[in-house]
C-alpha positions, 0 to 999 in steps of 0.5 A, a space after each residue: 507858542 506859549 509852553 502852558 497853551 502848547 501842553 493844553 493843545 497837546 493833551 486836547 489832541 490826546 484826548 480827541 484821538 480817542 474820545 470824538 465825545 463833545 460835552 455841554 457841562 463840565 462837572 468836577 466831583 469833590 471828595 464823596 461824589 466820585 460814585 456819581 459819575 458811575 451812575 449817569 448814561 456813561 458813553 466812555 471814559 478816559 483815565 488821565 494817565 491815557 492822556 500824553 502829559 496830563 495831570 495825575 490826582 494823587 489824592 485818595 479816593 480820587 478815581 482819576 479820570 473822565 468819564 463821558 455820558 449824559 444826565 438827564 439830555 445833557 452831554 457832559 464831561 466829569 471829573 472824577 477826581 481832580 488835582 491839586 494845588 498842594 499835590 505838588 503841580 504847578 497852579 498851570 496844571 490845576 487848572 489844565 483840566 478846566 480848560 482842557 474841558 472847555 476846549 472840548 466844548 463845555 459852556 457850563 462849569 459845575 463845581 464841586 468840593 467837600 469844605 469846612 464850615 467856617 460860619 457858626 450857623 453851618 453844620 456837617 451836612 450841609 449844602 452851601 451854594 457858591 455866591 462868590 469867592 476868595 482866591 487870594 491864598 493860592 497863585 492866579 493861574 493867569 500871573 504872567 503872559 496872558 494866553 490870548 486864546 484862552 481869554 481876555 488879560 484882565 478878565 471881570 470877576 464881579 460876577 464869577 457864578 453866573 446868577 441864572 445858574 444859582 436860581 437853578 440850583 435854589 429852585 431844585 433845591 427848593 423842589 427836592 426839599 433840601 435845605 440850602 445854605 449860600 455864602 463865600 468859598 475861600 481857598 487855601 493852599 493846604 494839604 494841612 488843615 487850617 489853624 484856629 487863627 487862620 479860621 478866625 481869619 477867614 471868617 474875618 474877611 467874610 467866608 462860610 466856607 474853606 477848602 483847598 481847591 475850587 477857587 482857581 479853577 472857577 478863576 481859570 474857568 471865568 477867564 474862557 468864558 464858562 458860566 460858573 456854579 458851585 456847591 459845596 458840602 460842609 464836611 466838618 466844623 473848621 479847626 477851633 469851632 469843636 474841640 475833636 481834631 479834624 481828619 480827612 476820614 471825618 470829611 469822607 465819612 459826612 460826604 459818603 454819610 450826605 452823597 445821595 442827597 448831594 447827587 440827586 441835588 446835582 442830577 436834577 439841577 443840570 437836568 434842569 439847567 439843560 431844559 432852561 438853557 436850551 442845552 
């Protein structure tokens, strides 16, 4: 058996001896939107380090674990806090929470992160829907033997967020009043923010945003079939656009600044996601 399959069935088995939970939609909170998951119907919830051979987030502010409950009718599973690529773990195990969640029955990824804003009409606040991607900068969590059950060798990526799901989100947008942005995530590897140059570089080949995370786990997440959608909340301007430095407590005071907005965009979005795809 394939050793990154075997350790995914491993933590799946862990996870069903203690949680007979089954989710609809999977929802990963990026830095600033941990406190959602406190505030849904919660059912239970299940630190990583409960769970034999999982993952542990290291980044602070990151809860680390998975909470179970409902939004709206929706059953869901939420990560609170998820792991990253510069945290040191292979690009495998970035990516197990995703389809350890889609083993446990989530159809629906819900992605979300906090991003620097590369576009020059984007400013700290912001909300961009995810259109597409660049995961070029980081490993493909599918480089070597394919996992035949986890998905096809050469999945198609023309359409990695699922279209019906961003007309969800535009919709509720639209009905909350909240202004949208929409435009292309790059990821990067981190954990150091991005040069000037490399900001240069990003807008060159066509992002609005950039971030260290979200890129692979929408690739690992496609590969299994999931229907995809993201938002990302522009934290800050990205390096070179503003003469202040960038810190990670500027990209948590926005998110903390802009969380109740994010989270009623998000509740109301799957709520209707539930309703429209008979969830």
């Amino acid at each position: 058996m394939h050793p990154v399959y075997e350790k995914l069935l491993s933590c799946y088995e862990s996870v069903r001896e203690q949680v007979d939970f089954v989710p609809r939609l999977a929802l990963v909170l990026g830095s600033g939107l941990g406190g959602l998951a406190d505030e849904i119907d919660v059912v239970r919830t299940l630190d990583y380090g409960e769970i034999q051979g999982f993952p542990v987030s290291t980044v602070p502010g990151h809860k680390g674990r998975f909470v179970f409950g409902y939004i709206g009718k929706v059953p869901v599973v939420i990560m609170q806090g998820r792991i990253h690529y510069y945290e040191g773990y292979p690009i495998s195990d970035v990516v197990l929470p995703i389809r350890l969640m889609k083993m446990m029955g989530a159809e629906i990824l819900f992605l979300t992160n906090a991003a620097g804003g590369v576009n020059h009409e984007f400013c700290p606040g912001d909300f961009m829907m995810i259109t597409d991607q660049i995961s070029s900068f980081v490993p493909s969590p599918l480089i070597g033997e394919n996992i035949e059950e986890l998905g096809e060798r050469f999945p198609d990526m023309s359409r990695i967020y699922h279209w019906d799901l961003q007309g969800i989100i535009r919709r509720t947008a639209a009905d909350l009043d909240i202004p949208l942005k929409e435009g292309v995530y790059i990821q990067l590897t981190g954990p150091a923010f991005e040069t000037p140059a490399e900001v240069r570089m990003c807008r060159g080949l066509g992002a609005d945003a950039v971030g260290m995370s979200t890129a692979c786990e929408a690739l690992a997440g496609n590969h299994m079939g999931m229907k995809i959608c993201g938002i990302s909340c522009i934290s800050n301007l990205a390096c070179g656009m503003t003469d202040k430095p960038l810190t990670h407590k500027e990209v948590q005071e926005t998110a903390d600044r802009i969380a109740p907005l994010f989270k009623s965009l998000i509740t109301d979005s799957i709520a209707c996601m539930g309703r429209e795809m008979g969830i």
